[in-house]
C-alpha positions in Angstrom: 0.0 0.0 0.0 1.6 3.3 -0.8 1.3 6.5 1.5 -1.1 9.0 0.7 0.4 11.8 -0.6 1.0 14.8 2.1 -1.3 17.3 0.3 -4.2 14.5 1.3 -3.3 14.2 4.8 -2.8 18.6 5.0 -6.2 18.5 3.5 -7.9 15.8 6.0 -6.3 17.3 9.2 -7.9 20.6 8.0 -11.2 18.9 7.9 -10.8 17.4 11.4 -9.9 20.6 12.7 -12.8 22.0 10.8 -15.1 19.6 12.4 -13.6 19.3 15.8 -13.8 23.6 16.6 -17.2 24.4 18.1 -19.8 26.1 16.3 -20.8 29.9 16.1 -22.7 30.2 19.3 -25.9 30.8 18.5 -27.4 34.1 18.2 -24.0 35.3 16.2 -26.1 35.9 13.2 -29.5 37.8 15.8 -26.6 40.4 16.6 -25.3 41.1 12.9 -29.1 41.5 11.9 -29.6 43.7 14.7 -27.0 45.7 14.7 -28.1 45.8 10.2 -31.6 46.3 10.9 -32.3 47.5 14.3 -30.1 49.1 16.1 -30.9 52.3 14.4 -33.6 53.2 16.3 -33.7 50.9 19.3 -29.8 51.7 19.6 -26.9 48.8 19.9 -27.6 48.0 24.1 -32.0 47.7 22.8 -32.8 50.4 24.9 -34.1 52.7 22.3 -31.8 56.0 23.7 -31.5 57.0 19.8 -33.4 59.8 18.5 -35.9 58.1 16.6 -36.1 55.4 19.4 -37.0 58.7 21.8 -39.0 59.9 19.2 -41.3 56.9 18.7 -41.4 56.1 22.8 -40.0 52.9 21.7 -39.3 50.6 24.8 -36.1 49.0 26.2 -36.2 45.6 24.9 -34.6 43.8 27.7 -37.2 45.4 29.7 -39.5 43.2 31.5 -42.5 44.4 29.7 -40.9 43.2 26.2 -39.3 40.1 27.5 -42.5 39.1 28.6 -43.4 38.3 25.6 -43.8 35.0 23.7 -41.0 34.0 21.1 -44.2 33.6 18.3 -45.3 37.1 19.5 -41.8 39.0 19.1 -41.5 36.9 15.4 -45.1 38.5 14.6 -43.8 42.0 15.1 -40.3 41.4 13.6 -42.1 40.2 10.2 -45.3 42.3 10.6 -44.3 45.5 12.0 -45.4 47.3 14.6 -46.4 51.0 14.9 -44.0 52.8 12.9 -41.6 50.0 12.8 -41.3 48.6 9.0 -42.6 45.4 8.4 -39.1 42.8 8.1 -41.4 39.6 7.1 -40.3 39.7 3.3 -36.8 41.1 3.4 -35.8 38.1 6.1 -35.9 34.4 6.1 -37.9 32.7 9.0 -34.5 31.1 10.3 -33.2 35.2 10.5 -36.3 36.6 12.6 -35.9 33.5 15.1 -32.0 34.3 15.2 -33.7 38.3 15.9 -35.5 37.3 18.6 -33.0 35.0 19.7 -31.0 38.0 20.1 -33.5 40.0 21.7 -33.4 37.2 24.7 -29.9 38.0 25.0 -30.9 41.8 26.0 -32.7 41.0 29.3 -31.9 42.3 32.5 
């Protein structure tokens, strides 16, 4: 049996690697969206301290009052609208409003 040649190996140990490193955690791609999307008016921290988030009375989303809400409820808004906030339900995948509200979990105090 002859060796495999050491471009092969380079090549599999990259894969092992690859596979071995853990995974983005989980709400990586919430916080680019947010930060895309949202963080205009309801500000990087989801407070809404931004001009328009003063503007519109827009409330802190790690608040209790928003956190209290369901995960289906927060996805309704996200892809709906609410008020003056622009519907997001054709411009983002399902899989991208769940990692939004994901995100949005991640804000509570």
């Amino acid at each position: 049996m002859k060796p495999a040649p050491t471009s092969t190996i380079a090549i599999l140990v990259v894969a092992v690697v690859a596979l071995a490193s853990p995974p983005v955690a989980f709400g990586d791609d919430g916080a680019a969206l947010f930060k895309t999307k949202c963080a205009a008016c309801h500000g990087p921290d989801g407070t809404g301290q931004t001009t328009m988030g003063k503007a519109n009375k827009l409330r802190d989303l790690g608040s209790a009052d928003v956190q209290k809400l369901t995960d289906d409820e927060l996805a309704t808004i996200v892809a709906s609208g609410k008020n003056k906030m622009p519907p997001y339900g054709k411009s983002l995948k399902p899989d991208q409003v769940k990692d939004l509200v994901a995100f949005v979990r991640t804000l509570k105090k």
